[in-house]
C-alpha positions as a Markdown table, in Angstrom:
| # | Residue | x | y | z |
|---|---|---|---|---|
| 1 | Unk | 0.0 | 0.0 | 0.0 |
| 2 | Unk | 1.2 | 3.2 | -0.9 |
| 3 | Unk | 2.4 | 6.0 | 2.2 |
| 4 | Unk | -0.3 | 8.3 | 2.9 |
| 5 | Unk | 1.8 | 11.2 | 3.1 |
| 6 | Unk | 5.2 | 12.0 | 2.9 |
| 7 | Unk | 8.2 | 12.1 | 5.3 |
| 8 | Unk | 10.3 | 15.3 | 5.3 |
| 9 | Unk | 14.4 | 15.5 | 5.3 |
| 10 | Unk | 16.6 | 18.0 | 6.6 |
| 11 | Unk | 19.5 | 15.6 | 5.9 |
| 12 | Unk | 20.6 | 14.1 | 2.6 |
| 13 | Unk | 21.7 | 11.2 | 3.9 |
| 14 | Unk | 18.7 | 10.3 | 5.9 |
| 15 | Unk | 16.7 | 11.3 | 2.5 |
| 16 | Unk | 18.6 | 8.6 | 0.7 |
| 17 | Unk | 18.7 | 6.1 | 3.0 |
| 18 | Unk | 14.1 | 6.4 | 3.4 |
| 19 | Unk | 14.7 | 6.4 | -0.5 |
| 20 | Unk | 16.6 | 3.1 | -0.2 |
| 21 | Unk | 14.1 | 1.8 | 2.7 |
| 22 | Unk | 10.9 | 2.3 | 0.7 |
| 23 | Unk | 12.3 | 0.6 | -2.4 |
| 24 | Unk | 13.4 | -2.2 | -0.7 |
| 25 | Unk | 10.2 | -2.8 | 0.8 |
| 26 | Unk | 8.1 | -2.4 | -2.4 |
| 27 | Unk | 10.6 | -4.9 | -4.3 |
| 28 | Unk | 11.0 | -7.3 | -1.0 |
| 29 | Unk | 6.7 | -7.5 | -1.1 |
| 30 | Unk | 6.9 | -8.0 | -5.5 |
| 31 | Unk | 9.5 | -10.9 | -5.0 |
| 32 | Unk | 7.5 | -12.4 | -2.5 |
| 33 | Unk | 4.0 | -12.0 | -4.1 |
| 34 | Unk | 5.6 | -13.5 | -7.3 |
| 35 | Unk | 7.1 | -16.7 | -5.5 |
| 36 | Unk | 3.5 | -17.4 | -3.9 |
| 37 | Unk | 1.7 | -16.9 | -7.3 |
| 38 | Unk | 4.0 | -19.6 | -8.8 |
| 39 | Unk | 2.9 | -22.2 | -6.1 |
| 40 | Unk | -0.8 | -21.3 | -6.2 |
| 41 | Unk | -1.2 | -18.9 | -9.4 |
| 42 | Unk | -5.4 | -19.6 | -9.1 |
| 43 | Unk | -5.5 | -18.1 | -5.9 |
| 44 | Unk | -3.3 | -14.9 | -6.7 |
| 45 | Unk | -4.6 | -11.5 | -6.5 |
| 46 | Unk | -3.9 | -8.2 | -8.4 |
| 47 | Unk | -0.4 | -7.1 | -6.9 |
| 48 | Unk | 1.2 | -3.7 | -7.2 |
| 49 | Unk | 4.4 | -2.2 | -6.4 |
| 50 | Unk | 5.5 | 1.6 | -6.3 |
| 51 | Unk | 8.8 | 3.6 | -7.1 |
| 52 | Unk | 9.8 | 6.1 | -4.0 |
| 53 | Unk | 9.7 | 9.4 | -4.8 |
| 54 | Unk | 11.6 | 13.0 | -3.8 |
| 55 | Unk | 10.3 | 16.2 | -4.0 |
| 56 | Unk | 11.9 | 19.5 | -3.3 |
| 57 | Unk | 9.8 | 22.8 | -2.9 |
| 58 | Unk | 11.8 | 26.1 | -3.8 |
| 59 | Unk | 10.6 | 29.5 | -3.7 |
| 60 | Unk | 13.9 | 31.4 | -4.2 |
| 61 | Unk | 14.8 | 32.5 | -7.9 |
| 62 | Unk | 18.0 | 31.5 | -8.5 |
| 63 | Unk | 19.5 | 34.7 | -9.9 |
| 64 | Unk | 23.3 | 33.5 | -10.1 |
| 65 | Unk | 23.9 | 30.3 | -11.7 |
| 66 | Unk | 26.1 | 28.0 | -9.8 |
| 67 | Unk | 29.8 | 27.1 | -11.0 |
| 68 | Unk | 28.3 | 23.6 | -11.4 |
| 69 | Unk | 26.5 | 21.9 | -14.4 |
| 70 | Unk | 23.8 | 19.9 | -12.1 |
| 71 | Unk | 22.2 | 20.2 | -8.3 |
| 72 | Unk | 20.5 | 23.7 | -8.8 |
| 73 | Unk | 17.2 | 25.0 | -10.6 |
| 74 | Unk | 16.7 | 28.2 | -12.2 |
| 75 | Unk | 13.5 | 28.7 | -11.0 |
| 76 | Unk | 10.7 | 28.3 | -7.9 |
| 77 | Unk | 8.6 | 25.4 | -8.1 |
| 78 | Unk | 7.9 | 22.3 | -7.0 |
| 79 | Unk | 10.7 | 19.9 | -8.8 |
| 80 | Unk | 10.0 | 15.9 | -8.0 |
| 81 | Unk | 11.4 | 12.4 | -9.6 |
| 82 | Unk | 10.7 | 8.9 | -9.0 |
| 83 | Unk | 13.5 | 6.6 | -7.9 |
| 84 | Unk | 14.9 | 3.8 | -8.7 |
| 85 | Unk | 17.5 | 1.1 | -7.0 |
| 86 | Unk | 18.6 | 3.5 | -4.6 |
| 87 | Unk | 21.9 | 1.2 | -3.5 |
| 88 | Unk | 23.0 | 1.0 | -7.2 |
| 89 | Unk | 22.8 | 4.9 | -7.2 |
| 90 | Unk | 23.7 | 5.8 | -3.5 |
| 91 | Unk | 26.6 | 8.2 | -3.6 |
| 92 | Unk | 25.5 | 9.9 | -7.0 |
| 93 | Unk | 22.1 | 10.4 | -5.4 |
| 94 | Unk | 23.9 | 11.8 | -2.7 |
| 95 | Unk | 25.9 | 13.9 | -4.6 |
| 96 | Unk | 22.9 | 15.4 | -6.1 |
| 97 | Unk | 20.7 | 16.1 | -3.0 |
| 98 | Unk | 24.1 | 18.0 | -1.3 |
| 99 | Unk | 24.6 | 20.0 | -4.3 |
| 100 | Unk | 20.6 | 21.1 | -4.2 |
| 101 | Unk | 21.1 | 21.8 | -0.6 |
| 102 | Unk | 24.1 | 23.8 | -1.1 |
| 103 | Unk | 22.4 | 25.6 | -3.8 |
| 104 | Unk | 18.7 | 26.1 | -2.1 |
| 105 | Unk | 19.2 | 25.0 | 1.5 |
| 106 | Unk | 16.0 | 22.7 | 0.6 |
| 107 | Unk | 14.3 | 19.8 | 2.5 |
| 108 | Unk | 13.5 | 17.0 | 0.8 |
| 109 | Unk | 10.2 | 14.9 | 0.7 |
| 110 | Unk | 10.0 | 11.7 | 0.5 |
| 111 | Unk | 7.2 | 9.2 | 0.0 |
| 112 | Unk | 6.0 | 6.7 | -2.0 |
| 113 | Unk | 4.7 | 7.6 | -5.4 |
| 114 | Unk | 1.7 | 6.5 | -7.8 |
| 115 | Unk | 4.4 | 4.9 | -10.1 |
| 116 | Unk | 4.2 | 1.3 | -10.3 |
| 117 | Unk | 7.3 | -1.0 | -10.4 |
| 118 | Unk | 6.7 | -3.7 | -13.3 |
| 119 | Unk | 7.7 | -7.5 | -11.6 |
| 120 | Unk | 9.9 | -7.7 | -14.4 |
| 121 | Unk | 12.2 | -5.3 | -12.6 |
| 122 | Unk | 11.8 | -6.4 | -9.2 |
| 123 | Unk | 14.6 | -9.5 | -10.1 |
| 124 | Unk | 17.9 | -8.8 | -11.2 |
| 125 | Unk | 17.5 | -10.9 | -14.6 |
| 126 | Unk | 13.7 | -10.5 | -14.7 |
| 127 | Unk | 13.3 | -9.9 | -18.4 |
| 128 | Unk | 11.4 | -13.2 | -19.3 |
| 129 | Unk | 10.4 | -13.6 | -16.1 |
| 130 | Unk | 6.9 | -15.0 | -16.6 |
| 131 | Unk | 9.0 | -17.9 | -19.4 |
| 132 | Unk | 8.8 | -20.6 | -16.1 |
| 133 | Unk | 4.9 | -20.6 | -16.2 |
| 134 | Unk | 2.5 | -22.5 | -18.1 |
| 135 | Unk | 0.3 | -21.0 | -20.6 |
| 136 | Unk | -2.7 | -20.9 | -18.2 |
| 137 | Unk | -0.4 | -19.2 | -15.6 |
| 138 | Unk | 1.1 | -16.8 | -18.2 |
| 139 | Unk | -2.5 | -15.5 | -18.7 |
| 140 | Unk | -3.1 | -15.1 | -15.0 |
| 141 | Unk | 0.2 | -13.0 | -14.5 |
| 142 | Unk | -0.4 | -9.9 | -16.7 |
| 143 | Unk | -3.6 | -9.8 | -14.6 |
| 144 | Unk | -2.0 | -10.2 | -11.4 |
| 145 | Unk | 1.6 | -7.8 | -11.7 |
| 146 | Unk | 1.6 | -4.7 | -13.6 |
| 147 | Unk | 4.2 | -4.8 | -17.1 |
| 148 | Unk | 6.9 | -2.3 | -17.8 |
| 149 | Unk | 4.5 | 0.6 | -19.4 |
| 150 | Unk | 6.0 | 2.8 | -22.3 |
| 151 | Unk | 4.4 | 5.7 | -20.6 |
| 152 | Unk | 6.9 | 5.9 | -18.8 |
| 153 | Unk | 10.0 | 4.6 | -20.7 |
| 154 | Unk | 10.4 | 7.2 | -23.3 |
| 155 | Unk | 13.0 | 10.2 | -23.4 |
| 156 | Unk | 10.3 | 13.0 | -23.4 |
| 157 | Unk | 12.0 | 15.1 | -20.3 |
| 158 | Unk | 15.6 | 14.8 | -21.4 |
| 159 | Unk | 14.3 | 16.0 | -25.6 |
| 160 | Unk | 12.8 | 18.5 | -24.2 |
| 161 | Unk | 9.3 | 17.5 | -25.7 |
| 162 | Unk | 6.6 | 17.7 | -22.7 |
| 163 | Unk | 5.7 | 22.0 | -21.8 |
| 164 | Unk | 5.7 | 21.6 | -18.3 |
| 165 | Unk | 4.4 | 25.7 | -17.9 |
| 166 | Unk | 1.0 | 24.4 | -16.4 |
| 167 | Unk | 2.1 | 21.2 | -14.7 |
| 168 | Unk | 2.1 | 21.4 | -11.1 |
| 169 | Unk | 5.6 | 19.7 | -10.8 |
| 170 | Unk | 8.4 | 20.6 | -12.6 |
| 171 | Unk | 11.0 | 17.7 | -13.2 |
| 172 | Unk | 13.8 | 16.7 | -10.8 |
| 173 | Unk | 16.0 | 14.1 | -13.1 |
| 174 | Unk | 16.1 | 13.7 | -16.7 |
| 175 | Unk | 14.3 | 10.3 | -16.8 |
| 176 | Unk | 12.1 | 8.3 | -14.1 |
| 177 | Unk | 12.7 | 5.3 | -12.6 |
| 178 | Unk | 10.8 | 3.0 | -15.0 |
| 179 | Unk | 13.0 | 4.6 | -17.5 |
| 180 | Unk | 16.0 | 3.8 | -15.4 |
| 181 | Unk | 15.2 | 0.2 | -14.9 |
| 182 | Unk | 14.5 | -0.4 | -17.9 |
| 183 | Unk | 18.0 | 1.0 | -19.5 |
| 184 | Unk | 19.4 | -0.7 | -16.5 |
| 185 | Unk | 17.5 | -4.2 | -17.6 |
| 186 | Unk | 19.1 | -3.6 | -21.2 |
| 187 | Unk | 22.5 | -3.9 | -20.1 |
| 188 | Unk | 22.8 | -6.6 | -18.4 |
| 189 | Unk | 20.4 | -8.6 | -21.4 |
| 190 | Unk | 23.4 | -7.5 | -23.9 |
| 191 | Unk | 26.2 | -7.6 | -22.1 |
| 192 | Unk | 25.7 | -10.6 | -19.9 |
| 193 | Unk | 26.8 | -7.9 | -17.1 |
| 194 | Unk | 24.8 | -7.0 | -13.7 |
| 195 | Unk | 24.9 | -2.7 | -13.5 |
| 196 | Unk | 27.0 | -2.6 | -10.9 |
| 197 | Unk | 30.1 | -4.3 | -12.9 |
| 198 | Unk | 30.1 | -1.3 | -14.3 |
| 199 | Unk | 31.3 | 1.0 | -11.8 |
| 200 | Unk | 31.1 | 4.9 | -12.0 |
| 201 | Unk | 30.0 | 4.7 | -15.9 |
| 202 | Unk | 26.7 | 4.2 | -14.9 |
| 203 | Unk | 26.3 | 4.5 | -11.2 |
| 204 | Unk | 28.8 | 7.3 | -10.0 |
């Protein structure tokens, strides 16, 4: 069940580590939920999973731009992203929320959002996950665990291509956490490689 409301953080490393709390708990209750459907598929109910999220509310206008490329905005409003894998992304998340508090001196919200994780990436190699069931079971598990959605796996934020001038959030990362795990997904399907083999190129 998604959290009624949101927690707020002074500290950044507190923020991350609720960041890396929720997630696990969300993925922890997929993994499970998918290991009892297996054993008794006719008995499984419809199962959902959510992305944490963070949210930052600024009402200063940043006149001066910092010295650094990232961890500032150039405007108030309220700026939000979904999250993904929090551990794999720890110390660049981090980085991130220190540079936005250096920059804005901003708290940070943190809650669960309405963004569902697909049981596909709740496993590590979770691709073709549903390839151990029977055909009758196959049918049952698109109805019982939500699929990755291309709603939310496209590049529309980072192109530039959504006009967020009468959205009530502004953007907080370049792609969400669907997007994430799905790119993340991708490499180790091609390469054979589990992210974090990959060091800082994509998780520092």
């Amino acid at each position: 069940m998604k959290a009624s409301a949101a927690v707020v953080y002074n500290e950044q490393v507190e923020a991350v580590d609720a960041l890396k709390r929720l997630y696990e708990d969300q993925v922890l209750s997929l993994q499970t939920a998918f290991d009892s459907f297996c054993k008794s598929p006719e008995k499984a109910e419809k199962v959902h999973g959510f992305y944490p999220k963070v949210t930052i509310r600024l009402t200063d206008e940043q006149i001066q731009v910092p010295n650094g490329s990232f961890g500032f905005c150039d405007r108030a409003g309220v700026y939000e992203t979904t999250i993904t894998q929090p551990s794999l992304f720890y110390w660049y998340i981090l980085r991130q929320f220190k540079a936005l508090n250096d920059n804005h001196d901003c708290q940070f919200e943190i809650q669960l959002s309405d963004e569902v994780i697909p049981i596909h990436f709740a496993f590590p190699d979770g691709i073709h996950l549903e390839g151990q069931l029977d055909a009758a079971a196959q049918q049952k598990f698109f109805k019982v665990f939500d699929s990755p959605d291309l709603n939310f796996t496209d590049d529309s934020i980072a192109n530039s291509e959504l006009y967020w001038g009468e959205r009530a959030t502004l953007p907080l990362a370049l792609f969400r956490a669907q997007r994430i795990d799905y790119s993340l997904h991708r490499l180790q399907h091609y390469t054979g490689t589990a992210p974090q083999a990959f060091q800082k190129f994509v998780h520092r």
